[in-house]
C-alpha atoms as a printed R data frame, in Angstrom:
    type eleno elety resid chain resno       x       y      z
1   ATOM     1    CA   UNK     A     1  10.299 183.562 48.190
2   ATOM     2    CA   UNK     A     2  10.951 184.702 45.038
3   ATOM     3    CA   UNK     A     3  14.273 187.675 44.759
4   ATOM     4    CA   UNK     A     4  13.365 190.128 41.610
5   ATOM     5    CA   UNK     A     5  16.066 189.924 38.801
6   ATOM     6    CA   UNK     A     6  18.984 192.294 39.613
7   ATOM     7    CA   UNK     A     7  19.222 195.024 36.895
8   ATOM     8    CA   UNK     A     8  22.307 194.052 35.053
9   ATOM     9    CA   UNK     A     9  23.585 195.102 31.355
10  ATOM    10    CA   UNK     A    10  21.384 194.269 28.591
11  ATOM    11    CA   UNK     A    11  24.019 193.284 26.036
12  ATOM    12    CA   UNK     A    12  21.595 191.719 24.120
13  ATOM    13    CA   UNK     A    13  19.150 194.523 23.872
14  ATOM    14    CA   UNK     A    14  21.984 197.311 23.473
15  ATOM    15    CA   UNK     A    15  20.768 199.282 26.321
16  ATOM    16    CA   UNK     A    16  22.926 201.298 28.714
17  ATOM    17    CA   UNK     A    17  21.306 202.525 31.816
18  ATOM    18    CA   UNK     A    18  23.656 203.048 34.780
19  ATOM    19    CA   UNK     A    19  27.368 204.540 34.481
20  ATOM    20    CA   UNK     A    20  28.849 200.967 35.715
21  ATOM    21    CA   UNK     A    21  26.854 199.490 32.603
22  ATOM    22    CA   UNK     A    22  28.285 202.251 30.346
23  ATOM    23    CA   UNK     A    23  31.636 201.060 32.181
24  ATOM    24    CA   UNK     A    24  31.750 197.546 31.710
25  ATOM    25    CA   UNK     A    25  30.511 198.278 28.088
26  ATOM    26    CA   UNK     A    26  33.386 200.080 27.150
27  ATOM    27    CA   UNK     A    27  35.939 197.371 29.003
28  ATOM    28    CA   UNK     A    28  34.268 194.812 27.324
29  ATOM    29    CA   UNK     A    29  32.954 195.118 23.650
30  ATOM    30    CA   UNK     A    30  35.621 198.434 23.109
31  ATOM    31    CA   UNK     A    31  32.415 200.190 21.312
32  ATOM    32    CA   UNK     A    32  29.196 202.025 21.343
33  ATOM    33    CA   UNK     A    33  28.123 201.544 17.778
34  ATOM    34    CA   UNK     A    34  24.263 201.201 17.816
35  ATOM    35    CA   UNK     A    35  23.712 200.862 21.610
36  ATOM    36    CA   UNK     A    36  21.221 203.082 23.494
37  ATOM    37    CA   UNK     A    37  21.871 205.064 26.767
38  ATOM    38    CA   UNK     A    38  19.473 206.016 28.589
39  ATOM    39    CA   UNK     A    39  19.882 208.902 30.784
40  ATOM    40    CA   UNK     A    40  22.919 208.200 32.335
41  ATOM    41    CA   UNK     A    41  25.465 211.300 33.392
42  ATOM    42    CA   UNK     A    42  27.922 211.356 31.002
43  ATOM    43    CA   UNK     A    43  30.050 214.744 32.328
44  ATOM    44    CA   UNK     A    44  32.821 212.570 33.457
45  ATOM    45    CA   UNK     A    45  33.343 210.096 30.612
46  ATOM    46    CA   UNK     A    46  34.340 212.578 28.064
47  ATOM    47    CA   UNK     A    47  37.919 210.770 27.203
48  ATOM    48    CA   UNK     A    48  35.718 207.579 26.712
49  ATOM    49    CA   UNK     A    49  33.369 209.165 24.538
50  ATOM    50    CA   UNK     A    50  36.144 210.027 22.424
51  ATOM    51    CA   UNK     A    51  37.912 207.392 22.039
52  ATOM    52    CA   UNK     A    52  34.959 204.767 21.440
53  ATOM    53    CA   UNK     A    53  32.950 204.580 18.414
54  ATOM    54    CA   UNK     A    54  29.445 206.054 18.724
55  ATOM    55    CA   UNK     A    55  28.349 205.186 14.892
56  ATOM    56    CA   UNK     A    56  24.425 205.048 15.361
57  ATOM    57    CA   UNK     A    57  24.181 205.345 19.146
58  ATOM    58    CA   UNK     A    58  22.037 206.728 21.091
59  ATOM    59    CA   UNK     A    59  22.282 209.064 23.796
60  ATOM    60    CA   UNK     A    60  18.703 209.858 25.474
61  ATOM    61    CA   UNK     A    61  18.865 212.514 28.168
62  ATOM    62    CA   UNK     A    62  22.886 212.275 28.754
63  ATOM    63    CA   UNK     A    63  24.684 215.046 29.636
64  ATOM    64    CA   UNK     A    64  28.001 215.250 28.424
65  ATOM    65    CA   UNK     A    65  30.715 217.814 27.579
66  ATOM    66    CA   UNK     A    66  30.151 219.808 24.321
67  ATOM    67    CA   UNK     A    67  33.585 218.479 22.549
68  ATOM    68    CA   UNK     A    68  32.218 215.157 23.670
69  ATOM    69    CA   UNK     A    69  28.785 215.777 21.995
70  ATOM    70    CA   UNK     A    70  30.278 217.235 18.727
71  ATOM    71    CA   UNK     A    71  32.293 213.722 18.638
72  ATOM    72    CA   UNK     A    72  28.997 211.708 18.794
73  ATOM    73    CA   UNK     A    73  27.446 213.758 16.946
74  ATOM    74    CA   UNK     A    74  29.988 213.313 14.180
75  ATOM    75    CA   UNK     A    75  29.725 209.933 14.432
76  ATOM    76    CA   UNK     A    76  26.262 210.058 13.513
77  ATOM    77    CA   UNK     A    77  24.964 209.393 17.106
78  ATOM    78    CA   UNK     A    78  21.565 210.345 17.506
79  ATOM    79    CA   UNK     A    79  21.359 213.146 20.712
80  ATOM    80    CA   UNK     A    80  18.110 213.612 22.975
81  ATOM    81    CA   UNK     A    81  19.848 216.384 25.270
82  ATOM    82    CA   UNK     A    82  18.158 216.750 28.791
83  ATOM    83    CA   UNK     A    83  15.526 218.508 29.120
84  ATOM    84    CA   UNK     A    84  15.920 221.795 31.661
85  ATOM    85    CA   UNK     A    85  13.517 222.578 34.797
86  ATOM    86    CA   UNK     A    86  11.600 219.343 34.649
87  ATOM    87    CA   UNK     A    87  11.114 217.465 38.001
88  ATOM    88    CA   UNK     A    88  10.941 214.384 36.419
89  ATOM    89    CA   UNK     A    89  13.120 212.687 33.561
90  ATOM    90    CA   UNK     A    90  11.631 211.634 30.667
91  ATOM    91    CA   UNK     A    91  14.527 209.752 29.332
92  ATOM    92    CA   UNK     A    92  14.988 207.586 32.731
93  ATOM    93    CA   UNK     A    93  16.244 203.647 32.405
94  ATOM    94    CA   UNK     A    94  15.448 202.509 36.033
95  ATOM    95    CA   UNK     A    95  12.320 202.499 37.798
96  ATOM    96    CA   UNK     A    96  11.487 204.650 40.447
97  ATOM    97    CA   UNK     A    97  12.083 204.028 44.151
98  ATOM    98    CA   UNK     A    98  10.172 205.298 47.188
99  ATOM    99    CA   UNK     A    99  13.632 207.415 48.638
100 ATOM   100    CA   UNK     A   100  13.583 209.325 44.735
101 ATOM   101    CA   UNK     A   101  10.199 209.752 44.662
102 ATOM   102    CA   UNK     A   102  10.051 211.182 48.281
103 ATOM   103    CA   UNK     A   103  13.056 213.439 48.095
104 ATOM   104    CA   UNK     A   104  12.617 216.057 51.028
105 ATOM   105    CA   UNK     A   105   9.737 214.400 52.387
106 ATOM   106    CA   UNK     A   106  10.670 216.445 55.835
107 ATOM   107    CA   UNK     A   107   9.865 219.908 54.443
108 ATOM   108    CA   UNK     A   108   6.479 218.719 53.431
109 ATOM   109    CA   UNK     A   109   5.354 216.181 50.760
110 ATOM   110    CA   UNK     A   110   4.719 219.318 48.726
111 ATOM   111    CA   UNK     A   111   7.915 220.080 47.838
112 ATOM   112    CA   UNK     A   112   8.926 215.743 47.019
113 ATOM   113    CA   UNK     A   113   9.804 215.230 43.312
114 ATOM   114    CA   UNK     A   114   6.172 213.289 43.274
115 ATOM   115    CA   UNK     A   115   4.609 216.583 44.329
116 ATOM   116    CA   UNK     A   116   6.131 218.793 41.891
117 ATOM   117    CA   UNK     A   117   5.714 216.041 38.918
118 ATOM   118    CA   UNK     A   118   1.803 215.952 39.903
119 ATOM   119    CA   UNK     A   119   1.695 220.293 39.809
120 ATOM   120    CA   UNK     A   120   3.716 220.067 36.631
121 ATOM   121    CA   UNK     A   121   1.566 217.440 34.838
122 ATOM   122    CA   UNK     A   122  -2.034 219.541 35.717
123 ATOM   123    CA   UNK     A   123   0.184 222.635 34.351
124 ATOM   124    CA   UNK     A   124   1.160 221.379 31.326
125 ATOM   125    CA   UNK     A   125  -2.371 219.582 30.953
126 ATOM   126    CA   UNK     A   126  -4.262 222.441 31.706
127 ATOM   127    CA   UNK     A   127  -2.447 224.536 29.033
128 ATOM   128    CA   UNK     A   128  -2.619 222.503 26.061
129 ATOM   129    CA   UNK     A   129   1.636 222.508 25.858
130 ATOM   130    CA   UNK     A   130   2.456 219.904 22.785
131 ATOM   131    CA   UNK     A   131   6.207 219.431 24.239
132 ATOM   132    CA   UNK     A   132   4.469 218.748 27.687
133 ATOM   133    CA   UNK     A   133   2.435 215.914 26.219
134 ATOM   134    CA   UNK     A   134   5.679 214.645 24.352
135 ATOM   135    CA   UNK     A   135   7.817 214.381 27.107
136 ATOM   136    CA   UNK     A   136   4.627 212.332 29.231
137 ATOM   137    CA   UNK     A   137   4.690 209.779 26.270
138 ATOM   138    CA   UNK     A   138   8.045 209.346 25.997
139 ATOM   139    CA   UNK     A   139   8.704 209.151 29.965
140 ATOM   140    CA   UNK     A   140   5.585 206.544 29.860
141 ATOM   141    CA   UNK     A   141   7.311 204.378 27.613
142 ATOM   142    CA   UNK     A   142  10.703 204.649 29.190
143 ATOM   143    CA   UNK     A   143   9.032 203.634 32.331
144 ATOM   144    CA   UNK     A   144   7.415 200.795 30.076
145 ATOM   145    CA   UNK     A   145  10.477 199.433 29.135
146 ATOM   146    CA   UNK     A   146  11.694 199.768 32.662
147 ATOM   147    CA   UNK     A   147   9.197 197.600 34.049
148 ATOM   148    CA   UNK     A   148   9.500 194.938 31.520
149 ATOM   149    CA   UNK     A   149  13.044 194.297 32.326
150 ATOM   150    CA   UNK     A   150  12.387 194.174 36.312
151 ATOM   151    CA   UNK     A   151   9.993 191.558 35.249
152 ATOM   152    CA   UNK     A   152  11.268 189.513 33.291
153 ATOM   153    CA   UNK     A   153  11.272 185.620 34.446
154 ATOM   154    CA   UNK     A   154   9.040 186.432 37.526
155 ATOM   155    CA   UNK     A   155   5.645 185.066 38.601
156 ATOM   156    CA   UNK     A   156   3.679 188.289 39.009
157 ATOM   157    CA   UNK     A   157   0.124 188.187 40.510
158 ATOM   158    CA   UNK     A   158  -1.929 192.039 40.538
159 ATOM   159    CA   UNK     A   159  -3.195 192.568 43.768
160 ATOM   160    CA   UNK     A   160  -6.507 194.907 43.125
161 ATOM   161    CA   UNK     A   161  -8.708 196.872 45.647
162 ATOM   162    CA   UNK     A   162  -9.908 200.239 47.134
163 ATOM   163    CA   UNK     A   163  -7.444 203.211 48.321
164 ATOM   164    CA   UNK     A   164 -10.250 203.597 50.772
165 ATOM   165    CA   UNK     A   165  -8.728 200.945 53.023
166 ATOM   166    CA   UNK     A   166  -7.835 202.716 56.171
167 ATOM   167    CA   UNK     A   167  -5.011 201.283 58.418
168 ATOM   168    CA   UNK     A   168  -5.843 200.111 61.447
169 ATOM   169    CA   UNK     A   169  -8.619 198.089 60.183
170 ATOM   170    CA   UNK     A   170  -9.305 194.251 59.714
171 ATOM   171    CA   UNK     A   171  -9.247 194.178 56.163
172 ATOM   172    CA   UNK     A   172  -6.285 196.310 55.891
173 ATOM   173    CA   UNK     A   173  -4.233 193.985 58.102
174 ATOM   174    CA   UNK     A   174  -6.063 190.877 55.636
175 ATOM   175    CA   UNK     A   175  -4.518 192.320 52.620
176 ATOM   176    CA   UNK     A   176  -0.840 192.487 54.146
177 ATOM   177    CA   UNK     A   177  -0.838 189.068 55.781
178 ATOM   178    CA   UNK     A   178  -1.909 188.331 51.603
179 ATOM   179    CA   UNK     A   179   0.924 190.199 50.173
180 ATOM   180    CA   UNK     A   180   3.403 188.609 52.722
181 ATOM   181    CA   UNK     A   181   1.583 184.833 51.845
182 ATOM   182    CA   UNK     A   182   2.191 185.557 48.261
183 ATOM   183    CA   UNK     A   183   5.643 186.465 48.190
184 ATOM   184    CA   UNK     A   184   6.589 184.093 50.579
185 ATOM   185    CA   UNK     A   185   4.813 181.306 48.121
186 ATOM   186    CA   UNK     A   186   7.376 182.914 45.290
187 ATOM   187    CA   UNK     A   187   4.953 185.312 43.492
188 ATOM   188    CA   UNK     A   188   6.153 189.166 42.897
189 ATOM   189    CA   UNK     A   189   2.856 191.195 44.294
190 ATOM   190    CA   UNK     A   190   2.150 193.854 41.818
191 ATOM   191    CA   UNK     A   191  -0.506 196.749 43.050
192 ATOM   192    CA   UNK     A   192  -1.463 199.940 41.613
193 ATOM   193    CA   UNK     A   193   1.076 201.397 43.868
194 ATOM   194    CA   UNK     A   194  -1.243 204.081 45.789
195 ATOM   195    CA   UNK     A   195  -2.790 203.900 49.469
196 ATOM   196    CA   UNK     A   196  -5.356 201.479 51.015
197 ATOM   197    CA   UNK     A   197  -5.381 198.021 49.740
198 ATOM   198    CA   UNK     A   198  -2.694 198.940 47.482
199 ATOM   199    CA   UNK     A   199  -0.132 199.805 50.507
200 ATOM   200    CA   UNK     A   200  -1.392 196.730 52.130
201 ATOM   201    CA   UNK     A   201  -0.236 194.481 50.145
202 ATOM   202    CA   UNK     A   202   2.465 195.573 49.215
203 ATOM   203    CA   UNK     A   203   3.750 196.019 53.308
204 ATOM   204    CA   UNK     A   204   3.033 192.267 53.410
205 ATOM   205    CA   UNK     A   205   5.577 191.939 50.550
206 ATOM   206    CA   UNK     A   206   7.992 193.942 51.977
207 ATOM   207    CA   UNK     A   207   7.193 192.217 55.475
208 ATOM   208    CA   UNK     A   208   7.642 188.610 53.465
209 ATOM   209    CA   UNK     A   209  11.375 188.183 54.353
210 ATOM   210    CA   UNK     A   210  11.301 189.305 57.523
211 ATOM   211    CA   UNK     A   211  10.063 187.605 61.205
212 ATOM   212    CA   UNK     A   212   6.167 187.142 61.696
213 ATOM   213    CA   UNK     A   213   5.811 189.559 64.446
214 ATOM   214    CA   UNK     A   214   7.432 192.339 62.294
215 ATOM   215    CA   UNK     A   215   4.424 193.142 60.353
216 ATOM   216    CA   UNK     A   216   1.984 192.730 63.339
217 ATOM   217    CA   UNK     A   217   4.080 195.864 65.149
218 ATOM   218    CA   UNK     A   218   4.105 197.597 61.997
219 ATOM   219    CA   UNK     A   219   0.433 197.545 61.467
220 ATOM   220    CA   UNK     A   220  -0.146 199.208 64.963
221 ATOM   221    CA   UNK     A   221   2.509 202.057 63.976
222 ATOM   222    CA   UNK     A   222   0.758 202.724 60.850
223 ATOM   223    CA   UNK     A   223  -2.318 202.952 62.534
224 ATOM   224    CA   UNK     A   224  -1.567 206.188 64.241
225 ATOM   225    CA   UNK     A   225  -1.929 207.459 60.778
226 ATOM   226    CA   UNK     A   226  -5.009 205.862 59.419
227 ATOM   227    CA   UNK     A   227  -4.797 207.523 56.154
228 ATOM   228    CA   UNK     A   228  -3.284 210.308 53.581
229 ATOM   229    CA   UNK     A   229  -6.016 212.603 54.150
230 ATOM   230    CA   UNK     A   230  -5.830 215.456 56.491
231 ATOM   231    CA   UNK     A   231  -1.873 214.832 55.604
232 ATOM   232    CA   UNK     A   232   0.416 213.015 52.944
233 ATOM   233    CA   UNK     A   233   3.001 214.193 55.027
234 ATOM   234    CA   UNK     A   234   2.536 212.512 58.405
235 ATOM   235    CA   UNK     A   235   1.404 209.502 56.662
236 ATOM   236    CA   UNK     A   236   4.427 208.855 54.509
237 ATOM   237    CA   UNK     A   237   6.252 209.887 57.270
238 ATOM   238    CA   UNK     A   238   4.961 207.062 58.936
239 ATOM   239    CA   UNK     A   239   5.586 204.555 56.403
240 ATOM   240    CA   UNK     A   240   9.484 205.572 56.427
241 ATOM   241    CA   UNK     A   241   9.298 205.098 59.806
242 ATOM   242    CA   UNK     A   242   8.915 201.571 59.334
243 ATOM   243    CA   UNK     A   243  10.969 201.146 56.819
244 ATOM   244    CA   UNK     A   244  13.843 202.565 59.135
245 ATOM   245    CA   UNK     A   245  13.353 200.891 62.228
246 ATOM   246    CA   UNK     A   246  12.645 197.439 59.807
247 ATOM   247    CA   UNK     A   247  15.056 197.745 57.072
248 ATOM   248    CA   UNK     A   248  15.921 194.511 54.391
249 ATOM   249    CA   UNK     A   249  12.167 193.912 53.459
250 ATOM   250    CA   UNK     A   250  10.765 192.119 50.527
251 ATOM   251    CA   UNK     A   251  10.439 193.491 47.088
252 ATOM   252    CA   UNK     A   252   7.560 194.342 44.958
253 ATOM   253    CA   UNK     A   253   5.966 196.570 42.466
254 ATOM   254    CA   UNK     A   254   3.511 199.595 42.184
255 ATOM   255    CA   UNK     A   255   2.092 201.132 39.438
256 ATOM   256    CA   UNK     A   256   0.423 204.208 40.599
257 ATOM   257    CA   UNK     A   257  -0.528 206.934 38.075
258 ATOM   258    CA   UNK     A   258   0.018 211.226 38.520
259 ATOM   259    CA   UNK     A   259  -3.545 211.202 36.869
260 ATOM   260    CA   UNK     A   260  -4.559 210.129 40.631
261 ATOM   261    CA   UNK     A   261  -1.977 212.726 41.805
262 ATOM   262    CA   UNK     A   262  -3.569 213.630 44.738
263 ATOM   263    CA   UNK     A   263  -2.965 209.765 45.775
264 ATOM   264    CA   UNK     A   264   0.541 209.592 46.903
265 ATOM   265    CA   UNK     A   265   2.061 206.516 46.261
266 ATOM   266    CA   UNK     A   266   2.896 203.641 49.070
267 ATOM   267    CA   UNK     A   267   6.391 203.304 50.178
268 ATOM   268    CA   UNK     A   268   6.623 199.806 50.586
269 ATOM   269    CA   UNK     A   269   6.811 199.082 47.216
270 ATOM   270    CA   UNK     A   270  10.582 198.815 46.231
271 ATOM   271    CA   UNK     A   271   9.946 199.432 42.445
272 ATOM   272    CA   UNK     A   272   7.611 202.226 41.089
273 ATOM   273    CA   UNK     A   273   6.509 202.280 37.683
274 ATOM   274    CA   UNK     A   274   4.615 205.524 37.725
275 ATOM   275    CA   UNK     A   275   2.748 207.014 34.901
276 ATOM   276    CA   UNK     A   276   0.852 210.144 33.389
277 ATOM   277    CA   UNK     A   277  -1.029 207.962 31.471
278 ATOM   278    CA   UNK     A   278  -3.734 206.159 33.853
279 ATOM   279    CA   UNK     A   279  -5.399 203.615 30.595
280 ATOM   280    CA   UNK     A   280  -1.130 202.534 29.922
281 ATOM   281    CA   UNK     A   281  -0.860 201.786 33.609
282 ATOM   282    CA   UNK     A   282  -4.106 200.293 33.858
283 ATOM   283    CA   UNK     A   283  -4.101 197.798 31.139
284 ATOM   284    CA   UNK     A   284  -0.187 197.253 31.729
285 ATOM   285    CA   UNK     A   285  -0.463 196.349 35.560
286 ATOM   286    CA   UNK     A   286  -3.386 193.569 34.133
287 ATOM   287    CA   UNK     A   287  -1.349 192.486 31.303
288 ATOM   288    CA   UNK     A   288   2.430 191.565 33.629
289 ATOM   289    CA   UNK     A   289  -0.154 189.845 36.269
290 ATOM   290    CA   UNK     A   290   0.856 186.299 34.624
291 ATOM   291    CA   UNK     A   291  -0.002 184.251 37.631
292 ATOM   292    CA   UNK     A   292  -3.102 185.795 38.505
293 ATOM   293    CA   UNK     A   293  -5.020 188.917 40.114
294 ATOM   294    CA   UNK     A   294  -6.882 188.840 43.350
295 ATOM   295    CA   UNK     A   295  -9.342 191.206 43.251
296 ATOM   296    CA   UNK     A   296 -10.471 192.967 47.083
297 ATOM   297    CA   UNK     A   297 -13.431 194.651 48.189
298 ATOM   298    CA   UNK     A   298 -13.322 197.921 46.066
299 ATOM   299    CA   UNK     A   299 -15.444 200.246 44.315
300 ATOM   300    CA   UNK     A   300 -15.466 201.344 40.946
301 ATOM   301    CA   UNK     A   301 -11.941 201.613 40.118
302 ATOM   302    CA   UNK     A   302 -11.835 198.092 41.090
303 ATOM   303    CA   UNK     A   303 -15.026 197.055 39.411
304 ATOM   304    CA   UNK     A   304 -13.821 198.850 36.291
305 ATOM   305    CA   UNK     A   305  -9.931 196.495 36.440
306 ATOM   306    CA   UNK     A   306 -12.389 193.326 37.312
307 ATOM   307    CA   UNK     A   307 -13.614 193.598 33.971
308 ATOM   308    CA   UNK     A   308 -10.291 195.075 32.054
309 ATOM   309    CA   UNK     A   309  -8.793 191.844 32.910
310 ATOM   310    CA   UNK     A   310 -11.809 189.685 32.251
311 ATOM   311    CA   UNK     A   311 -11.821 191.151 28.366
312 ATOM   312    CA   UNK     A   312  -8.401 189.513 27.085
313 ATOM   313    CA   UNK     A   313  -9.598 186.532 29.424
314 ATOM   314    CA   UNK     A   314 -12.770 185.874 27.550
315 ATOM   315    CA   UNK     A   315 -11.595 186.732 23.631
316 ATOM   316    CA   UNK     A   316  -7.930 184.826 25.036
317 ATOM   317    CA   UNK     A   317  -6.334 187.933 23.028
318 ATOM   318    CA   UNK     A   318  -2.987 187.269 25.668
319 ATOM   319    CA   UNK     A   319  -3.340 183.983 25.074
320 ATOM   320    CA   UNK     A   320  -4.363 181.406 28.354
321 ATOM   321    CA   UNK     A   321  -6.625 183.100 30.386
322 ATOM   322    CA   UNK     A   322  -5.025 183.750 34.063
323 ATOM   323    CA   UNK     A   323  -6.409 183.304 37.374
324 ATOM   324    CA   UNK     A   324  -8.885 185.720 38.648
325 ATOM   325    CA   UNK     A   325 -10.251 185.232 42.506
326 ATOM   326    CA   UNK     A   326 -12.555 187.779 43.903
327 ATOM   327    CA   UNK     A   327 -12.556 188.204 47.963
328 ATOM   328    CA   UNK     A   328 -15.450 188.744 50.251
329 ATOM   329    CA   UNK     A   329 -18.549 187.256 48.541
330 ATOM   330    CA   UNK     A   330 -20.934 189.529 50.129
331 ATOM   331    CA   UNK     A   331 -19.095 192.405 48.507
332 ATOM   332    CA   UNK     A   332 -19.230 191.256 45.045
333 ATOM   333    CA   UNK     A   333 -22.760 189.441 44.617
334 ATOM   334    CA   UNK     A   334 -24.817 192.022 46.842
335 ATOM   335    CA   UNK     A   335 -22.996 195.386 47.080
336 ATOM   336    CA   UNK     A   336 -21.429 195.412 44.165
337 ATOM   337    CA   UNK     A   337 -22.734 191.932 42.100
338 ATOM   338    CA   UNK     A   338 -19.564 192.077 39.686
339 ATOM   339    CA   UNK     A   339 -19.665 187.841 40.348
340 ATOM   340    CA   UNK     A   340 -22.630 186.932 38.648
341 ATOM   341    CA   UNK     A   341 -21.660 188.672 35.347
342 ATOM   342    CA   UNK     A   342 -18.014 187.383 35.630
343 ATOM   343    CA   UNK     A   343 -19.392 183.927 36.170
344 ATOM   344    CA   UNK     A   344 -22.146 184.574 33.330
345 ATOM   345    CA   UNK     A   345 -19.159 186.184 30.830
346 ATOM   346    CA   UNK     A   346 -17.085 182.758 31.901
347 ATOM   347    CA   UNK     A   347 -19.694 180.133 31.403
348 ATOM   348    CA   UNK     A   348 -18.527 177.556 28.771
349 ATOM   349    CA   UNK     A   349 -15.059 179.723 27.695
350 ATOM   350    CA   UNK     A   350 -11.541 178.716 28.738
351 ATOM   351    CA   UNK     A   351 -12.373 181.175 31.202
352 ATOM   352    CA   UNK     A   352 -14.385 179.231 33.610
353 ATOM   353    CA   UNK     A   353 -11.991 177.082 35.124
354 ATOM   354    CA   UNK     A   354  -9.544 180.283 36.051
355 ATOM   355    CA   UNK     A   355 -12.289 182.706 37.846
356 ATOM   356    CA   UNK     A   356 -13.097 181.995 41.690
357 ATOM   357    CA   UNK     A   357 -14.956 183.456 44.233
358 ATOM   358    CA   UNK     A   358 -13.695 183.239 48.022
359 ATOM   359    CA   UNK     A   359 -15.258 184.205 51.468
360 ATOM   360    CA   UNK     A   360 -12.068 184.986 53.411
361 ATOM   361    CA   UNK     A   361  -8.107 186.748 52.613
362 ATOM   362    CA   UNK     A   362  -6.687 183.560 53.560
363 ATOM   363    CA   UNK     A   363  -8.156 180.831 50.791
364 ATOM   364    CA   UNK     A   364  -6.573 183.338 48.222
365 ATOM   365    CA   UNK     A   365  -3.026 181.745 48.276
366 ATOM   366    CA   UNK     A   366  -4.670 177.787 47.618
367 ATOM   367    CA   UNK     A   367  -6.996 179.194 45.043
368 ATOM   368    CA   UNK     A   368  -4.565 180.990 43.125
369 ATOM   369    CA   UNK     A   369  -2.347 177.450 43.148
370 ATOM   370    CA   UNK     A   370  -5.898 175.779 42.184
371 ATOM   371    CA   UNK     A   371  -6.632 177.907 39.227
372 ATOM   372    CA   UNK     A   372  -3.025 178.177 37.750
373 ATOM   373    CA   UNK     A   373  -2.756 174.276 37.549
């Protein structure tokens, strides 16, 4: 099972995103000059700041004391200051977690951070505000940049399917035995971070490390909540509940999107790479999926990320195509044919040896291991 890269300094990319970072920087190289901090609370490091040189830093979303500030600023440190009455930051170095994202979860998933990010995005959407659409851009990126450090070095495969999945069900209990196979086999399961499917998989990840009857208990406590509709509350509620009485699980990723909003994201996922932008975290979940993406029974969504990833597959634009294996054969050449045109699209390309079409959850894992050699 594979253990996601801890987040230590970047040295060699000059980025400072924690206070023990901004620490051992100091102890160690004596100097700031041209490093980046990312929104780390600076208050309590004034005698640092003024005693280290700061010649073409950056300081993105940092507060600090104003003597402090003049000093950087003198320096000719660049200075984002934070932003006031945002319930997000835009500056951030660390992806989020479910515990930030669900912040007061107990007085009603309303009032989370999540909650308040969604209400502030259709605000500032709905009103045409140029520094509202700044701020998403620049959070996207940060988030960006975020993600690509978690992931560097790992074998990521995209797990893809419907938020339709209800718990309690067959298929949902399929697609977290899959994300527990798959991170047991060393793979980091990366979903689109909301409900259904999505959850799924990434319970079986967090279920990975963790004794086989764990998840099969979990499943039936989830199931008293089948699904985030009539209440995110309950239903989140739920997942913590797990979490609690099963602590230590697995890691993986979401990528969910506030553009979905009224999705909440999973909690199982120990990394969240949320965005504003749904096309950035669209193409960016297909593009880190280096070992592969097993697509579920879905509907559109899915149908539409079938084809998103076939695109760069077919023109090799990423270079070697990477694995794609469908699940449920019914599903995708009679409801939904998506297989015939994926084969069809494949025929005679690089392509053809990496797509593959399975009956049943379980042949996912060997076909994955087929199509990658």
């Amino acid at each position: 099972m594979q253990t996601m890269p801890a987040h230590a300094a970047h040295h060699d990319d000059r980025e400072i995103e924690t206070l023990q970072e901004f620490d051992a920087t100091v102890s160690a190289r004596g100097t700031l000059a041209g490093f980046r901090v990312q929104a780390v609370d600076l208050t309590d490091r004034t005698r640092e700041l003024l005693a280290t040189d700061t010649t073409g830093a950056v300081f993105l979303g940092c507060p600090m004391r104003e003597n402090a500030e003049a000093k950087v600023r003198a320096d000719g440190a660049m200075v984002f200051p934070p932003v006031p009455d945002l319930p997000f930051d835009p500056y951030r170095g660390l992806l989020y977690t479910p515990d930030e994202l669900f912040t007061g979860l107990r007085a009603g998933y309303e009032r989370t951070p999540d909650a308040l990010t969604y209400a502030w995005f259709q605000r500032t959407k709905a009103d045409g505000d140029i520094l509202g659409s700044m701020l998403r851009s620049v959070h996207d990126d940060a988030v960006s940049d975020a993600l690509d450090e978690l992931l560097r070095g790992a074998r990521v495969v995209g797990v893809m399917g419907g938020h339709a999945m209800a718990r309690g069900t067959d298929a949902f209990a399929g697609a977290a035995r899959l994300g527990r196979e798959l991170a047991r086999d060393g793979y980091t399961v990366a979903t689109g971070g909301g409900p259904g499917a999505m959850e799924a998989a990434n319970l079986g990840a967090y279920a990975a490390p963790l004794d086989d009857a764990m998840l099969g208990e979990a499943l039936r406590l989830l199931a008293k909540e089948p699904g985030f509709t009539p209440s995110i509350t309950s239903w989140a509620t739920a997942s913590f509940e797990v979490r609690d009485r099963w602590p230590g699980g697995g890691d993986s990723v979401g990528i969910p999107t506030w553009f979905y909003g009224h999705e909440p994201p999973n909690a199982f996922a120990s990394h969240i790479a949320k965005y504003f932008a749904n096309a950035t975290r669209e193409d960016g979940l297909l593009a880190r999926a280096n070992a592969g993406v097993v697509f579920l029974p879905g509907a559109a969504g899915t149908v539409q990320e079938i084809f998103d990833n076939a695109t760069p597959n077919y023109y090799g634009s990423r270079g070697e195509p990477t694995p794609m294996v469908l699940v449920d054969r019914a599903h995708w050449t009679e409801r939904l044919p998506a297989w015939p045109l994926l084969k069809s699209l494949a025929r005679e390309r690089s392509m053809e040896s990496r797509i593959a079409l399975v009956d049943r959850i379980e042949e996912v894992p060997e076909a994955l291991k087929r199509l990658g050699d």
